[in-house]
C-alpha positions as CSV (number, residue, x, y, z in Angstrom):
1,X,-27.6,-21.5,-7.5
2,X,-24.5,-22.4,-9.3
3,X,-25.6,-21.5,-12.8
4,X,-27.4,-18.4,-11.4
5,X,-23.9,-16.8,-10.2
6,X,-22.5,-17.9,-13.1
7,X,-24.5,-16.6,-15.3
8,X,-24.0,-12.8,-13.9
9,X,-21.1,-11.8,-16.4
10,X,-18.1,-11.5,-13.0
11,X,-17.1,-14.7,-13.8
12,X,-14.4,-12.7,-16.0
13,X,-12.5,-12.1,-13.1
14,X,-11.5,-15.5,-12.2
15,X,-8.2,-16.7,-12.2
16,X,-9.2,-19.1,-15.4
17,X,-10.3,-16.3,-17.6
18,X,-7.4,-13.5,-16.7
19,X,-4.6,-12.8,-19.0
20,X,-1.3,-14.3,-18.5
21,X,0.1,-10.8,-17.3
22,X,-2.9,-10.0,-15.1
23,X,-3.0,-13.4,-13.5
24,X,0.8,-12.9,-12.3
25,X,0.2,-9.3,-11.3
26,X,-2.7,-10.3,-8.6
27,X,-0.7,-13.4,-7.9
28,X,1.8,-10.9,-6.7
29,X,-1.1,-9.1,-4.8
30,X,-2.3,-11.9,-3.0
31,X,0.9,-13.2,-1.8
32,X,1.5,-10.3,0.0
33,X,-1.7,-9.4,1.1
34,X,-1.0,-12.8,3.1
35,X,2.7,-12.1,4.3
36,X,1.8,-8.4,5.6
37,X,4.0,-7.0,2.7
38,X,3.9,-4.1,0.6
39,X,1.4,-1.9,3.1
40,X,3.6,0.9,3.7
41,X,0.6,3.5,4.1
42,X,1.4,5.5,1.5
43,X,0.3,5.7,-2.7
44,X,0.2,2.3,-3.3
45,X,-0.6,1.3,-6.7
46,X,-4.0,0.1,-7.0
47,X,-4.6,-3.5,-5.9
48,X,-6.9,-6.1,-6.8
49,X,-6.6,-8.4,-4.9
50,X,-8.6,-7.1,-1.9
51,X,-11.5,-6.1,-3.9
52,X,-11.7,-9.2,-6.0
53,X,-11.9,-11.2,-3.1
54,X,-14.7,-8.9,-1.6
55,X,-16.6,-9.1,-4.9
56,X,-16.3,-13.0,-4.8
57,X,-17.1,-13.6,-1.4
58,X,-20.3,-11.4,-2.1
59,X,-21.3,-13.4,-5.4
60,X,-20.7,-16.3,-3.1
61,X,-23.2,-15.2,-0.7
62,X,-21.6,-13.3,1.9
63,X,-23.8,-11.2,4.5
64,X,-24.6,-7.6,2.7
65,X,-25.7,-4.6,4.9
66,X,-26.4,-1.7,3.1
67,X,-23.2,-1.0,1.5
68,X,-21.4,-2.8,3.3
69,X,-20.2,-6.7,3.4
70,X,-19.9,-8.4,6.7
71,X,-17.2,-10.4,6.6
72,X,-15.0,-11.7,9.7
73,X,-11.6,-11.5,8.9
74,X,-11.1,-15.4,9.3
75,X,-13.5,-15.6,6.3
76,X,-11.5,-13.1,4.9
77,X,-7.7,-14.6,4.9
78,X,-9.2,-18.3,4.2
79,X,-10.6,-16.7,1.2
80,X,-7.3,-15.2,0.2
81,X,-5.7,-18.0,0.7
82,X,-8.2,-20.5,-1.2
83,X,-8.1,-17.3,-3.9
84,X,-4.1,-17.2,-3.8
85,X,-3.9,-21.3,-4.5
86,X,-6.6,-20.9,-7.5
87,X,-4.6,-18.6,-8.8
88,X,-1.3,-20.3,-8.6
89,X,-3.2,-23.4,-9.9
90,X,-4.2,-21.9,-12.6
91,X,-0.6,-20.5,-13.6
92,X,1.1,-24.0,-12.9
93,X,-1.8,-25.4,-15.3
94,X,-0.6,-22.6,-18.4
95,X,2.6,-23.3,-17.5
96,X,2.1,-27.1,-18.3
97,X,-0.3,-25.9,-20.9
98,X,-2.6,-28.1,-19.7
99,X,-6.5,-27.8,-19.0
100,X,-8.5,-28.8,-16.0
101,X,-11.6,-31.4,-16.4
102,X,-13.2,-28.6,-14.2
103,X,-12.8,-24.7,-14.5
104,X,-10.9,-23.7,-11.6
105,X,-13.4,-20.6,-11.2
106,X,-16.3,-23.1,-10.5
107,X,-14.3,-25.5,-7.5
108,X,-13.0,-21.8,-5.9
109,X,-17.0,-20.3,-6.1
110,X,-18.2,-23.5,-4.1
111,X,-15.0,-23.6,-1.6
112,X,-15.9,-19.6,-1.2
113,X,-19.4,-20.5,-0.6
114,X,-18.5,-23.3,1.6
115,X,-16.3,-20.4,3.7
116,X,-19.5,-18.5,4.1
117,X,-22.2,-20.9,4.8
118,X,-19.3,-22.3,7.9
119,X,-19.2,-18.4,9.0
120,X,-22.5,-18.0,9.2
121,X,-23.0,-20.9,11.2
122,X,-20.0,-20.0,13.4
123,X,-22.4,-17.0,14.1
124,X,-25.3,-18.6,15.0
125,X,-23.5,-20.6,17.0
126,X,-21.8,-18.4,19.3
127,X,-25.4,-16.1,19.3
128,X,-27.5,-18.8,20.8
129,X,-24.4,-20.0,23.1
């Protein structure tokens, strides 16, 4: 299944495979889509952050419904922060110009779909309980 999600083309959009200035910009995002800060309700510049984690929880296998992606927002902010720690990984591992044995996009895909294969069973747990 790996080499399946992989092989869509998205895999461009994780943290390994961003630029230097775009992998401090949603490093910015994440952090404060996890503290609360920077939703003032008004023009916000456009954020990644949200939507990248969306797309990945999909291509990790997250429950579609039309349109729409089920996700409970547990799912959702242990996905931000298992996104926001990639992320920093990855610009601790340029700092120390360094490279992982391991890409850092394909440990966060399986800890993502590890995230939704434990929420789906939390459903069907609590729907036959």
């Amino acid at each position: 299944m790996m080499s399946l999600i992989m092989s869509r083309g998205w895999e461009a959009i994780l943290p390994d495979a961003l630029g230097d200035k775009q992998l401090l910009l949603v490093s910015d995002q994440f952090r404060d889509l996890l503290s609360g800060a920077g939703w003032n309700g008004g023009d916000d510049p456009a954020r990644a952050a949200l939507p990248l984690a969306l797309l990945l929880l999909s291509k990790a296998g997250a429950k579609r419904s039309g349109d729409s992606l089920e996700v409970g927002m547990e799912t959702l902010q242990e996905a931000l922060c298992l996104l926001n720690t990639a992320v920093d990984r990855e610009i601790v591992n340029r700092m120390l110009q360094r490279q992982d044995a391991t890409p850092i996009g394909t440990g966060l895909i399986q800890g993502l779909q590890m995230l939704v294969q434990h929420a789906r069973e939390q459903a069907d747990s609590a729907c036959h309980a």
